[in-house]
Backbone bond lengths (Angstrom), bond angles and torsions (degrees), N, CA, C in turn:
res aa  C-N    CA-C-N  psi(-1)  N-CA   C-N-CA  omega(-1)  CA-C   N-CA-C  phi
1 X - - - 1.464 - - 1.519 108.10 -
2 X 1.366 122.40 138.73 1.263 112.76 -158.52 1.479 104.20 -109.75
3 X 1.624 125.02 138.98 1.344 124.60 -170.14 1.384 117.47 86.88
4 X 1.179 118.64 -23.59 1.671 132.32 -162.78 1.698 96.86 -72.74
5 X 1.285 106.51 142.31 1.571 119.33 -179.06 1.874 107.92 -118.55
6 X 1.702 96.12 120.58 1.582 79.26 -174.01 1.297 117.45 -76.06
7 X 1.495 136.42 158.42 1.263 157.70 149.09 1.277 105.30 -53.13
8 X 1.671 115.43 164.54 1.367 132.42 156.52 1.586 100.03 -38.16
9 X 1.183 114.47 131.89 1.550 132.83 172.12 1.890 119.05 100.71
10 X 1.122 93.38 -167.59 1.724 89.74 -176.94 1.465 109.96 -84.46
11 X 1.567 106.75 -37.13 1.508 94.87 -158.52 1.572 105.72 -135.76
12 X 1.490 116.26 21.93 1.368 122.50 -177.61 1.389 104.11 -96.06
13 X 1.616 127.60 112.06 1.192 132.66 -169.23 1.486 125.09 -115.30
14 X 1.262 120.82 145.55 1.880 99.73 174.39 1.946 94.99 -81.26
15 X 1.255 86.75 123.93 1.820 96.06 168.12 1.796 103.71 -67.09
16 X 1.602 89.90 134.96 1.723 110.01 167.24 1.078 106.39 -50.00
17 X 1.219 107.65 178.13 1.964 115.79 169.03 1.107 123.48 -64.69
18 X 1.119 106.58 -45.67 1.581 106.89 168.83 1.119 134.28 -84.25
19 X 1.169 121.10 -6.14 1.815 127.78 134.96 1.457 107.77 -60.22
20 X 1.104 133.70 -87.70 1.574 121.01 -171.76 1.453 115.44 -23.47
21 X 1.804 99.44 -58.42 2.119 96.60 -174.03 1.506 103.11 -52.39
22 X 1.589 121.09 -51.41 1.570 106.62 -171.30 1.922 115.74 -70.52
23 X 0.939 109.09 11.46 1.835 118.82 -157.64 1.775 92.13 -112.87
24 X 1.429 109.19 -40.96 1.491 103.00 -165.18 1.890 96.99 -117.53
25 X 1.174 128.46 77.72 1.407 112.35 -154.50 2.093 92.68 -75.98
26 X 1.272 123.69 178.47 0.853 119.03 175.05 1.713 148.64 -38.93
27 X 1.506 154.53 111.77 0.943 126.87 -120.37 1.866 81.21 -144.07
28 X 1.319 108.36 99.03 1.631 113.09 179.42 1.767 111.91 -72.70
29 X 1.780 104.98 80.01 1.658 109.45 166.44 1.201 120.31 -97.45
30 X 1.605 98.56 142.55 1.735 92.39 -169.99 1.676 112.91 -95.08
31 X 1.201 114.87 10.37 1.204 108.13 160.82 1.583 125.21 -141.31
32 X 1.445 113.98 151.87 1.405 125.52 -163.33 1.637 117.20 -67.67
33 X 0.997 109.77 146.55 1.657 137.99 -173.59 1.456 78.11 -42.70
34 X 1.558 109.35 147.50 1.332 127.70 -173.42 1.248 122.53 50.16
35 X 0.860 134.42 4.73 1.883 141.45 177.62 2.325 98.38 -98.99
36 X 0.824 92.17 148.49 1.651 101.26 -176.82 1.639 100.54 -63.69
37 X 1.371 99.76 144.86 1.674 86.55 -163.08 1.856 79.74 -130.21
38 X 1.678 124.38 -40.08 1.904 114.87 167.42 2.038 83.73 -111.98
39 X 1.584 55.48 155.26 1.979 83.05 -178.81 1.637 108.24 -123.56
40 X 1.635 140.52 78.23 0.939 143.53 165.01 1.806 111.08 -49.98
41 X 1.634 122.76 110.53 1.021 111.84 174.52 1.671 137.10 -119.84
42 X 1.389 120.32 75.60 1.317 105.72 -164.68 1.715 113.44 98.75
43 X 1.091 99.61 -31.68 1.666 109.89 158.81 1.837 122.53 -7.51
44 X 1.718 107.39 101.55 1.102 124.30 -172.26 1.694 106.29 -133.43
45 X 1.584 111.00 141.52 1.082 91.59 -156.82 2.086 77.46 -149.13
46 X 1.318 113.42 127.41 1.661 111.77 -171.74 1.354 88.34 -126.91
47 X 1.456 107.50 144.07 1.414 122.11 157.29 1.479 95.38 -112.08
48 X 1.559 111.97 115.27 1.378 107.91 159.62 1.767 114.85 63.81
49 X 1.237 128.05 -149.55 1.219 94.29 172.32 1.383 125.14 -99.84
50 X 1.509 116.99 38.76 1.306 147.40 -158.93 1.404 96.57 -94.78
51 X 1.449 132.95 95.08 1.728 126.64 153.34 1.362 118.19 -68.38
52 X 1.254 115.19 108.79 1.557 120.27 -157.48 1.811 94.65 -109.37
53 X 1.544 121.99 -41.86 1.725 125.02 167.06 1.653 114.46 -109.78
54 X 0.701 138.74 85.71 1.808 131.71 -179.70 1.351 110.32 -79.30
55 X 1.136 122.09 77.58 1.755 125.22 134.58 1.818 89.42 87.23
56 X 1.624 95.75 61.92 1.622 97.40 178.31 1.560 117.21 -98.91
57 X 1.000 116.18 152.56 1.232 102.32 -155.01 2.239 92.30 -144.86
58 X 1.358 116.64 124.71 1.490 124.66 164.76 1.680 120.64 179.18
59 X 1.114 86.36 137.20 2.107 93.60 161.23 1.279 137.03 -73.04
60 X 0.584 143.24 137.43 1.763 160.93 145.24 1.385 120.57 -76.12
61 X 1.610 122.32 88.25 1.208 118.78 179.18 1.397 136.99 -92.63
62 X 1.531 117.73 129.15 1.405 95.49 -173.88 1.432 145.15 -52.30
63 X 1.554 124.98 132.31 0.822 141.46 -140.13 1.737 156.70 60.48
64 X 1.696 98.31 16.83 1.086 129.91 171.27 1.624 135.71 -79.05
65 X 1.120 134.65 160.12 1.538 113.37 169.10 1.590 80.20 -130.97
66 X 1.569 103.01 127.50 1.333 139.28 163.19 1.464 120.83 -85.85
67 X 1.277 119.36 123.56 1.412 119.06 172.98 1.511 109.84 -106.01
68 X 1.704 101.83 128.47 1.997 104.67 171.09 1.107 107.58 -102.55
69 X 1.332 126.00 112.56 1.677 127.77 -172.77 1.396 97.04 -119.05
70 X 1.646 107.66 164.66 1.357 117.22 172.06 1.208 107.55 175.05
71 X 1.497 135.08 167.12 1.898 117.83 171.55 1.521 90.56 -98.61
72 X 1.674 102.18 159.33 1.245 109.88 -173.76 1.524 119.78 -59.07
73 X 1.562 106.52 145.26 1.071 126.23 -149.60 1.644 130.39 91.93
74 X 1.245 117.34 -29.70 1.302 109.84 -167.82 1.577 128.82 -80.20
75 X 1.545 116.33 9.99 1.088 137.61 138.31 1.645 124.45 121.73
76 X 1.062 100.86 32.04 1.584 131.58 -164.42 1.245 105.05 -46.87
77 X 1.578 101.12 -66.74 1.676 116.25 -169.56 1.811 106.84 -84.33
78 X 1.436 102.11 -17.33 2.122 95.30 159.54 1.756 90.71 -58.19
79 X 0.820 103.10 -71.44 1.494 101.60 -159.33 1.279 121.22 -39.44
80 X 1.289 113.49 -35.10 1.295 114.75 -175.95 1.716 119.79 -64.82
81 X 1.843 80.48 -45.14 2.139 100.77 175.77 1.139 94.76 -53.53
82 X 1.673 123.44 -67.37 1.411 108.68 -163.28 1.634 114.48 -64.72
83 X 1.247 146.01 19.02 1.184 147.28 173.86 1.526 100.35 -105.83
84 X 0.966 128.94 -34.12 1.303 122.28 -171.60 1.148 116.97 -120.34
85 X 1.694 123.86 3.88 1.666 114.55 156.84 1.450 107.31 123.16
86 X 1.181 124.36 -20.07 1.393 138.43 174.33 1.768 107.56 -47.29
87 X 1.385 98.52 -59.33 1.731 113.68 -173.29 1.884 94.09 -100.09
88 X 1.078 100.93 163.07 1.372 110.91 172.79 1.856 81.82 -121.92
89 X 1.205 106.48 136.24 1.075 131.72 144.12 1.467 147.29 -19.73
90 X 1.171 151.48 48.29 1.494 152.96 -162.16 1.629 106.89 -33.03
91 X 1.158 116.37 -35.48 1.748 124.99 -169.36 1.745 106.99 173.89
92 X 1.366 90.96 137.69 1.557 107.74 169.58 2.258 109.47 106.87
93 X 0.969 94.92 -176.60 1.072 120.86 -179.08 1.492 158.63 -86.58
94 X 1.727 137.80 79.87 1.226 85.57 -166.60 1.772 97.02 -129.73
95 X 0.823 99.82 142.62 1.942 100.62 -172.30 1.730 91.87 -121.67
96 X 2.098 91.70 167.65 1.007 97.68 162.20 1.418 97.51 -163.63
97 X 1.359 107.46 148.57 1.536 117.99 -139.25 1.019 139.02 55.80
98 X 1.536 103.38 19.96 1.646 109.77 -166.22 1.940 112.63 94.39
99 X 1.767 101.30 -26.57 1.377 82.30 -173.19 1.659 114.47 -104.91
100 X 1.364 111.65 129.19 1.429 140.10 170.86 1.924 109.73 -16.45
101 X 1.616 98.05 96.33 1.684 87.58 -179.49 1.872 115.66 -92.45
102 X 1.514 96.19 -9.44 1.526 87.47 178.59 1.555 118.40 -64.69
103 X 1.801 101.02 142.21 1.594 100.74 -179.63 1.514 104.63 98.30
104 X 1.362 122.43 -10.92 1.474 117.36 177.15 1.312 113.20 -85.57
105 X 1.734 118.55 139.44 1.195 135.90 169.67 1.864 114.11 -49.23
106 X 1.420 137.01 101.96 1.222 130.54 175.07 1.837 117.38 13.42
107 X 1.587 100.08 -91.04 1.239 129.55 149.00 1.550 117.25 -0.73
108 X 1.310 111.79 -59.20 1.404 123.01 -164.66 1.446 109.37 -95.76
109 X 1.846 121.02 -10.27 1.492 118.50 157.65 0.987 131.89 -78.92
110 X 1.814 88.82 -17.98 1.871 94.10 172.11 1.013 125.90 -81.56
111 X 1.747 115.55 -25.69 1.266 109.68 -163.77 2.385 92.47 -86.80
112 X 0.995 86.78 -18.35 1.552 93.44 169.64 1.972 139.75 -42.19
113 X 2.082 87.15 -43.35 0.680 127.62 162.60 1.890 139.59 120.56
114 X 1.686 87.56 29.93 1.436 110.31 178.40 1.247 104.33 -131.56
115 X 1.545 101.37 101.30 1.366 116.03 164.70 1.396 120.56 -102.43
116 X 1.471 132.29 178.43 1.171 124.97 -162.68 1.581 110.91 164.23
117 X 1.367 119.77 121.32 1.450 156.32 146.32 1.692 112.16 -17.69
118 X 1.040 111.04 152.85 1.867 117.21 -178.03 1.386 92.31 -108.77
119 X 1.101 131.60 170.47 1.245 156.85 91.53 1.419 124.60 -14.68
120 X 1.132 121.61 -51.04 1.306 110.64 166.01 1.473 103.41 -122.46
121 X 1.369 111.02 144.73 1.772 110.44 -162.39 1.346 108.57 -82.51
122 X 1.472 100.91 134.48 1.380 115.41 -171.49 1.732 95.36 -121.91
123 X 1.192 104.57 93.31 1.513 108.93 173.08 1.875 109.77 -131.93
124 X 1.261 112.31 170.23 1.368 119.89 -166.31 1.661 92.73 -86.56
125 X 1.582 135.83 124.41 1.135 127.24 -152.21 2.105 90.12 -103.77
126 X 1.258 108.59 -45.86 1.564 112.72 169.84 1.612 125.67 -51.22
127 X 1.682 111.63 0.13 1.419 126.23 -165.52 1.380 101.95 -116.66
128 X 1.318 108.63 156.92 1.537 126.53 -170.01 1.698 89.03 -91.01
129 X 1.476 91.64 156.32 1.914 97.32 177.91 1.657 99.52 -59.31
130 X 1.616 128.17 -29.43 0.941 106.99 -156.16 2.081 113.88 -88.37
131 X 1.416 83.69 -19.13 1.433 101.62 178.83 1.395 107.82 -76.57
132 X 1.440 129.20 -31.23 1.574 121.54 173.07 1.948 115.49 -56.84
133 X 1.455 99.16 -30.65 1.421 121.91 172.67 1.592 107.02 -65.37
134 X 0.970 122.57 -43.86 1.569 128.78 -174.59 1.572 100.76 -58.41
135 X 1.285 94.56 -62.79 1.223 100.96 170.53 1.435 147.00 -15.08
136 X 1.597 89.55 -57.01 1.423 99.66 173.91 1.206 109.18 -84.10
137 X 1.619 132.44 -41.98 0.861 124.93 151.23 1.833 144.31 -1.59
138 X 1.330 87.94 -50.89 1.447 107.20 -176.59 1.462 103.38 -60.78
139 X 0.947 127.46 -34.92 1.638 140.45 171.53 1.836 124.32 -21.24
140 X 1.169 79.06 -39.56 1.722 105.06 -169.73 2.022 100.37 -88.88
141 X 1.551 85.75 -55.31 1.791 100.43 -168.23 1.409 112.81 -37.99
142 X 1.159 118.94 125.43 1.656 130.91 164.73 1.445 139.96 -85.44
143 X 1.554 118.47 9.21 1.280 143.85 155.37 0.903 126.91 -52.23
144 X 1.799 117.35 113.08 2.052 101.43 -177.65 1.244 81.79 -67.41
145 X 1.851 82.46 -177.15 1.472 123.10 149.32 1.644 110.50 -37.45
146 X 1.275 134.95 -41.88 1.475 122.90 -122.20 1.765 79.99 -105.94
147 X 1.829 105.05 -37.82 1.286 104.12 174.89 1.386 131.05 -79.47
148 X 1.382 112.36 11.73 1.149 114.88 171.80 1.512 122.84 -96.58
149 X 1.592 94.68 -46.11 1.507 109.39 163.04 1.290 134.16 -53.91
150 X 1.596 103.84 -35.22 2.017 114.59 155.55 1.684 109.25 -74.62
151 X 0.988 114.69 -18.40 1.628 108.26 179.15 1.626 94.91 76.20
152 X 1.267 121.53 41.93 1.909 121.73 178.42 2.140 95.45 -58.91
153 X 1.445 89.48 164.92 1.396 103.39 169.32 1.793 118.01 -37.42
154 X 0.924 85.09 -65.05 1.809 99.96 -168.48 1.406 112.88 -62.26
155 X 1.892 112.08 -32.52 1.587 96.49 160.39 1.719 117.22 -62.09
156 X 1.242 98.15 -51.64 1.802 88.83 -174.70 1.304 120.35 -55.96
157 X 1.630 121.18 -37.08 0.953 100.75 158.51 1.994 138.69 -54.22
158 X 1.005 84.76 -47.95 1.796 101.29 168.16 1.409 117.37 -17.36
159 X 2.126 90.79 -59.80 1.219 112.03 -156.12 1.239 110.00 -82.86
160 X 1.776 131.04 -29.99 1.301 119.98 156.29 1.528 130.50 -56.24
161 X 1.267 108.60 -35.25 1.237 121.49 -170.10 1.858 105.95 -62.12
162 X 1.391 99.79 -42.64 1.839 104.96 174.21 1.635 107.83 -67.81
163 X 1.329 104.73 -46.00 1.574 84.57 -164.24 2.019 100.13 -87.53
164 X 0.992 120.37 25.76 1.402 132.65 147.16 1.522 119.74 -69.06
165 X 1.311 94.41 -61.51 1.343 123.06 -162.31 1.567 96.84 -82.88
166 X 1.132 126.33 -49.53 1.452 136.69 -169.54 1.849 89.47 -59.09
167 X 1.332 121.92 -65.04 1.886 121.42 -179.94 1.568 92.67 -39.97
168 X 1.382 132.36 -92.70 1.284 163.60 -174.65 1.872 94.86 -11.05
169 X 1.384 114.49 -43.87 1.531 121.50 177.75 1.387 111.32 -61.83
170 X 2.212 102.07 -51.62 1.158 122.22 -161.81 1.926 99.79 -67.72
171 X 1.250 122.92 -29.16 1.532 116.20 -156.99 2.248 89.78 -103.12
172 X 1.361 110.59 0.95 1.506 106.14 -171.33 1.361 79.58 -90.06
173 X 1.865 142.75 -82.62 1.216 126.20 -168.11 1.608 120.33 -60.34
174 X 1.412 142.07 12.60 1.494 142.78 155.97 1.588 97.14 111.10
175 X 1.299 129.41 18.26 1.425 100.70 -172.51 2.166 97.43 -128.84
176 X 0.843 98.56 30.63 1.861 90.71 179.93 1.696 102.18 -67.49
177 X 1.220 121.61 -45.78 2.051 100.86 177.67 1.573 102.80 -57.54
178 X 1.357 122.94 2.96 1.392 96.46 166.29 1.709 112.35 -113.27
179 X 1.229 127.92 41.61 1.700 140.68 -145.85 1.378 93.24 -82.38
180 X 1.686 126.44 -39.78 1.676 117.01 -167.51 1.939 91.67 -115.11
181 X 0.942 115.88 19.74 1.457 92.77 156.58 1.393 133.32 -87.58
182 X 1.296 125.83 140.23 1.861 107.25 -179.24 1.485 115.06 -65.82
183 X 1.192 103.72 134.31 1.450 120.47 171.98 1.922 110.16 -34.22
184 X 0.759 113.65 -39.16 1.798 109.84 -175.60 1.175 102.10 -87.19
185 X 1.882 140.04 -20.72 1.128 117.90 131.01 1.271 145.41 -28.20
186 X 1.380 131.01 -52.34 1.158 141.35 -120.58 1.681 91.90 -103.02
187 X 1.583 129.29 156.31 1.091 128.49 -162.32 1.717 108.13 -84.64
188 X 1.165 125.60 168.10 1.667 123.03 -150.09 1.339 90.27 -76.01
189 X 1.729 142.40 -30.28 1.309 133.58 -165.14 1.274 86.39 -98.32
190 X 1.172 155.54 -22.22 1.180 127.27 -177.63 2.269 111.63 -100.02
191 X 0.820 99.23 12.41 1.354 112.21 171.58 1.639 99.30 -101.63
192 X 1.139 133.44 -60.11 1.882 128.87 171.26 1.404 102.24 -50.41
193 X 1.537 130.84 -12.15 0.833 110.90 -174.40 1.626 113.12 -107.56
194 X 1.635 102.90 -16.37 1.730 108.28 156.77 1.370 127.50 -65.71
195 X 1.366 99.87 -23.04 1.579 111.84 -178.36 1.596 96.04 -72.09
196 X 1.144 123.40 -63.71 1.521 100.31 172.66 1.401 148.32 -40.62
197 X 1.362 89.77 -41.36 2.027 111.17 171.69 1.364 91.23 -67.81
198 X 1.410 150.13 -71.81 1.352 135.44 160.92 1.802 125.63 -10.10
199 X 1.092 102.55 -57.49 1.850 90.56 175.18 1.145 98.72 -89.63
200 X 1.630 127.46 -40.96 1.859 99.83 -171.61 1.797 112.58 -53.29
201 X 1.301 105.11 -21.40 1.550 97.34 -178.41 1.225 99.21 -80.34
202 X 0.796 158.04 45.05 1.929 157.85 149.24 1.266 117.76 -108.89
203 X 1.559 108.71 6.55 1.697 135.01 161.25 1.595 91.49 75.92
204 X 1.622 141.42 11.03 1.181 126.96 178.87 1.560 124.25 -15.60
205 X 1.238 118.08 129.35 1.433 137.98 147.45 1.921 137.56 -54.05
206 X 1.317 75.13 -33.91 1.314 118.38 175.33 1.861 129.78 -128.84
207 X 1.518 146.73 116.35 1.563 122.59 -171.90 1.339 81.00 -110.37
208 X 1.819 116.46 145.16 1.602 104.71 166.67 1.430 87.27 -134.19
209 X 1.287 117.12 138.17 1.157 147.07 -148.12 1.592 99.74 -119.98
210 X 1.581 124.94 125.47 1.098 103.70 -167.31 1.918 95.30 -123.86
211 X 1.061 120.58 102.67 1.747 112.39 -168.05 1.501 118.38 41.69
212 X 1.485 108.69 57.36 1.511 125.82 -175.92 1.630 85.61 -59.37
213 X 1.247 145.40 -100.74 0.900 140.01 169.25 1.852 139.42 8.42
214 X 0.916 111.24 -16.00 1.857 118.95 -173.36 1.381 87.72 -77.02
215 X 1.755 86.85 137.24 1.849 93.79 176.14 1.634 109.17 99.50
216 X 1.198 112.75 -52.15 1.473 111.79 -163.46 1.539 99.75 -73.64
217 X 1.746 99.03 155.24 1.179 118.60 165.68 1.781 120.15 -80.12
218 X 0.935 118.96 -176.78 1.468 132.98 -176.68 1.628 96.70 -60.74
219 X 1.163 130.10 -49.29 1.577 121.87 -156.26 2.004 95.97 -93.14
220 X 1.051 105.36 -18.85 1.844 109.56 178.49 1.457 104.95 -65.44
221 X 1.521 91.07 -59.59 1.705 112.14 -177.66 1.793 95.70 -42.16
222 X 1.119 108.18 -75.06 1.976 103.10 179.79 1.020 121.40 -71.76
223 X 1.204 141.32 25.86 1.816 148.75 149.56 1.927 96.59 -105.41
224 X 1.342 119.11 -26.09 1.780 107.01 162.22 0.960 104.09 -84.38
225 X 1.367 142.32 -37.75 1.694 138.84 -168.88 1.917 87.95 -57.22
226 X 1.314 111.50 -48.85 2.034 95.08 -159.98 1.453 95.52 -76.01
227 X 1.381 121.41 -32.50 1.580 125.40 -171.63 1.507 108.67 -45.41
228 X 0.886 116.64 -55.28 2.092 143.27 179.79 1.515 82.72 -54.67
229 X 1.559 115.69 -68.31 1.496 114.62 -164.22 1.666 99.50 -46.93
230 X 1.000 108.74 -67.60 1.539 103.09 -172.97 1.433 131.62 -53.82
231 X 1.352 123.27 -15.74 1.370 135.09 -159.17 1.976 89.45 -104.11
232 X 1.292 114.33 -25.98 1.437 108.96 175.49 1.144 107.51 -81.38
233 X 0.941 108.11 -6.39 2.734 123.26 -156.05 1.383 85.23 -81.54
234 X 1.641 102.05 -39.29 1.889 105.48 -159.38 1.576 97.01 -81.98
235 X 1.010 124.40 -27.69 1.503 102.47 -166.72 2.120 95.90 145.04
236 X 0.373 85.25 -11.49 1.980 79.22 -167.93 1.371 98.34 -78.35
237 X 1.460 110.79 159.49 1.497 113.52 149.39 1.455 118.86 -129.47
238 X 1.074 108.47 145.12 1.705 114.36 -153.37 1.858 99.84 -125.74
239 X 1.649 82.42 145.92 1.543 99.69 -168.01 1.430 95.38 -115.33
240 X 1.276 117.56 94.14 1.776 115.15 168.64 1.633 129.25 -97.40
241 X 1.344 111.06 133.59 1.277 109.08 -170.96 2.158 79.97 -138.70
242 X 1.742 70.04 136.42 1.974 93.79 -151.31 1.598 92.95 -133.21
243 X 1.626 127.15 131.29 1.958 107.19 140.65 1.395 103.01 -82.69
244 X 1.214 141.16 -13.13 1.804 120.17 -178.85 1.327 116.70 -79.04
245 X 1.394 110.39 101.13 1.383 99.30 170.13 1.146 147.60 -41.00
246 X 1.557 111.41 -49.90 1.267 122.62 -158.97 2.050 80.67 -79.98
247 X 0.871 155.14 -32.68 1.545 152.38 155.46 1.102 99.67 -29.70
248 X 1.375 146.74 -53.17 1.136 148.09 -142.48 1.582 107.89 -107.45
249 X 1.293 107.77 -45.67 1.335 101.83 173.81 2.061 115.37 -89.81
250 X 0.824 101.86 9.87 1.563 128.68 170.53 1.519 108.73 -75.94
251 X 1.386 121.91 -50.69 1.335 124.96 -151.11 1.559 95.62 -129.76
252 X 0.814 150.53 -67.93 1.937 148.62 -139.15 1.657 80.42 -81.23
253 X 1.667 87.37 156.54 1.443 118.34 171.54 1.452 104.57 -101.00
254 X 1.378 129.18 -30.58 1.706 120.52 157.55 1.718 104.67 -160.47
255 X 1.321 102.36 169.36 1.609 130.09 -142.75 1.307 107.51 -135.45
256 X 1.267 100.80 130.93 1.855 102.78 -172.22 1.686 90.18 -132.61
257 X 1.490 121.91 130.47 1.020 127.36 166.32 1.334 128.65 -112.72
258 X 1.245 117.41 146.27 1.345 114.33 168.37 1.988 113.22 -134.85
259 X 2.029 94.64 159.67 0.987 93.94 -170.92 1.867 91.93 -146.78
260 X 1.285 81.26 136.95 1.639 95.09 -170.68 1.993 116.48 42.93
261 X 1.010 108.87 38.00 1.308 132.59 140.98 1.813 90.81 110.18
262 X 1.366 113.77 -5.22 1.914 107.60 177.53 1.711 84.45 -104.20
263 X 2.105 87.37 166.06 1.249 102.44 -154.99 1.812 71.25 -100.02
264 X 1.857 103.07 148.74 1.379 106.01 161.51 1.399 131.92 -105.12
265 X 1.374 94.45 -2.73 1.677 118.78 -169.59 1.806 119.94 -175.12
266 X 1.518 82.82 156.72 2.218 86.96 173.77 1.521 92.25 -177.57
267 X 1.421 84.13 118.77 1.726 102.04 164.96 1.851 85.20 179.83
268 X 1.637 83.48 -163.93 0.973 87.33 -138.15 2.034 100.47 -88.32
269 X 1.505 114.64 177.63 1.330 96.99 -177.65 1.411 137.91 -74.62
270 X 1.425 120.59 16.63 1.355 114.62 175.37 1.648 96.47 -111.40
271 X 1.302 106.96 -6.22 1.724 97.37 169.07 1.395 124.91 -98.24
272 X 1.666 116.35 -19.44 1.124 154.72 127.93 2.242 107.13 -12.20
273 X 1.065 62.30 -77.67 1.876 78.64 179.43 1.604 108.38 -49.00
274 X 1.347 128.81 -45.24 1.308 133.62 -177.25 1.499 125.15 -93.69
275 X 1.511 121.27 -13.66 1.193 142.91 -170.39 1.700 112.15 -62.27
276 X 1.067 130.68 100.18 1.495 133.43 -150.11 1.615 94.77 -71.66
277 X 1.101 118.39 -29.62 1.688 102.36 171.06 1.562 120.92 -72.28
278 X 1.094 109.70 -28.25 1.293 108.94 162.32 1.468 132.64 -51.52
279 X 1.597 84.84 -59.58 1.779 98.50 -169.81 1.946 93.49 -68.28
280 X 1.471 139.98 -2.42 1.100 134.59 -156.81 1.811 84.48 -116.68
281 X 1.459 144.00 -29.89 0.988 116.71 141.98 0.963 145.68 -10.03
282 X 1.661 94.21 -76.51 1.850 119.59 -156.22 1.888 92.00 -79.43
283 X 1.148 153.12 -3.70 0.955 156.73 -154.42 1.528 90.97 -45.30
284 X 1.355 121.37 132.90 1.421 108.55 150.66 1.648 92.85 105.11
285 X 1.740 109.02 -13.25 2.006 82.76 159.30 1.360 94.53 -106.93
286 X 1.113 94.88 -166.25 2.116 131.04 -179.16 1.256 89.13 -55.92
287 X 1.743 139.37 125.95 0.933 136.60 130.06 1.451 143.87 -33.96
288 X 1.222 113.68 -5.46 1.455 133.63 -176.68 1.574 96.88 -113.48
289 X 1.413 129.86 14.41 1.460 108.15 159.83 1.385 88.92 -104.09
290 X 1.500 144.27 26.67 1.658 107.26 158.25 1.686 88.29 -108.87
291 X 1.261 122.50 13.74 1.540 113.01 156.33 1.084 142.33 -35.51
């Protein structure tokens, strides 16, 4: 790749320009960098008589990287389901662009423009890294069935255009020499790292990141800390929900926490770091992870 400067690790690179333009193709948002781009409102979410979110309430502005922190349990990953379709909602709100996502089919938030990563990797294990990318890809594509099965114009075109675009994803997060290996091959950091090239190809509006990090060692953890950096450089805004602190306060421009399913705080991370409800959370880890 020409011009490209490597990152911490062997093969994690900042993509040239012309990797990014073909990696991030155009992304029609209707509102401007720094203006709220999802609107979490009041957001409550009960299993049974279980209050798992109570009446949470925050923004996501475009072009930001957001951190969702909390100690386990306090309802991070509800939040996340209920943002993206997993949970239906008990009460409240969550839009983006203004438009109303409660009641939407999974499927139909993504193609909306909130995509988003597991926690535990859910990738096609019989598929090449580059074909899990297609995949998502397909998201966008406007080809029936009938034209795919005749092989009409517009599929082939389609179909070059993804597995262009599908490499172009694979060489923006560091892993394209691995493009035809199967995914259940591929090593545990470089599989979190297909899972990403997977939703960024769904043209997200939004990336929400769900403990990208679990598993990794110290030097992974800082080749994802620049990865995030770079994927916001390009244009995205990213919703991270992390347990490593010092990851978290490393990378996001501000931090919304929660504890036992209410939010106790949001600003930004060096106020974050000092905020006595916070530090009265985390009670009980290493003081040197809000380092």
């Amino acid at each position: 790749m020409s011009e490209s400067a490597e990152l911490t690790g062997p093969r994690t690179r900042i993509p040239s320009e012309g990797v990014a333009e073909t990696a991030a193709s155009e992304r029609d948002i209707g509102v401007k960098v720094g203006d709220n781009l999802v609107e979490v409102k009041n957001l409550t979410v009960k299993f049974g008589g279980l209050l798992a979110m109570d009446d949470v309430s925050f923004n996501i502005k475009r072009g930001e990287i957001l951190g969702l922190i909390g100690p386990n349990g306090a309802g991070k990953t509800t939040c996340f389901n209920a943002m993206t379709g997993v949970y239906k909602p008990t009460s409240g709100q969550v839009l983006l662009e203004g438009k109303l996502l409660n009641g939407m089919k999974q499927h139909k938030i993504t193609r909306a423009g909130l995509a988003r990563t597991f926690q535990n990797i859910r990738l096609f294990g019989e598929m090449t890294a580059l074909e899990n990318v297609v995949v998502g890809l397909d998201a966008r594509h406007k080809t029936s069935v009938v034209g795919a099965l005749l092989r009409l114009p517009r599929h082939i075109r389609e179909e070059k255009s993804a597995i262009e675009r599908g490499m172009a994803l694979l060489e923006f997060v560091g892993i394209a020499d691995q493009a035809a290996t199967l995914s259940r091959h591929l090593p545990y950091g470089s599989q979190r790292r297909l899972e990403i090239a997977r939703a960024l190809a769904t043209d997200p509006k939004v990336l929400c990141l769900d403990e990208p990090a679990a598993g990794f060692n110290p030097a992974e953890k800082e080749e994802l800390m620049q990865l995030i950096r770079i994927i916001r450089d390009d244009g995205y805004t990213v919703l991270l929900i992390e347990h490593d602190m010092k990851l978290v306060m490393g990378v996001t421009d501000r931090i919304v926490v929660l504890e036992f399913g209410k939010k106790i705080a949001d600003n930004i991370p060096s106020v974050i770091r000092e905020d006595p409800k916070v530090v009265s959370a985390y009670l009980g880890e290493p003081e040197d992870d809000f380092a």
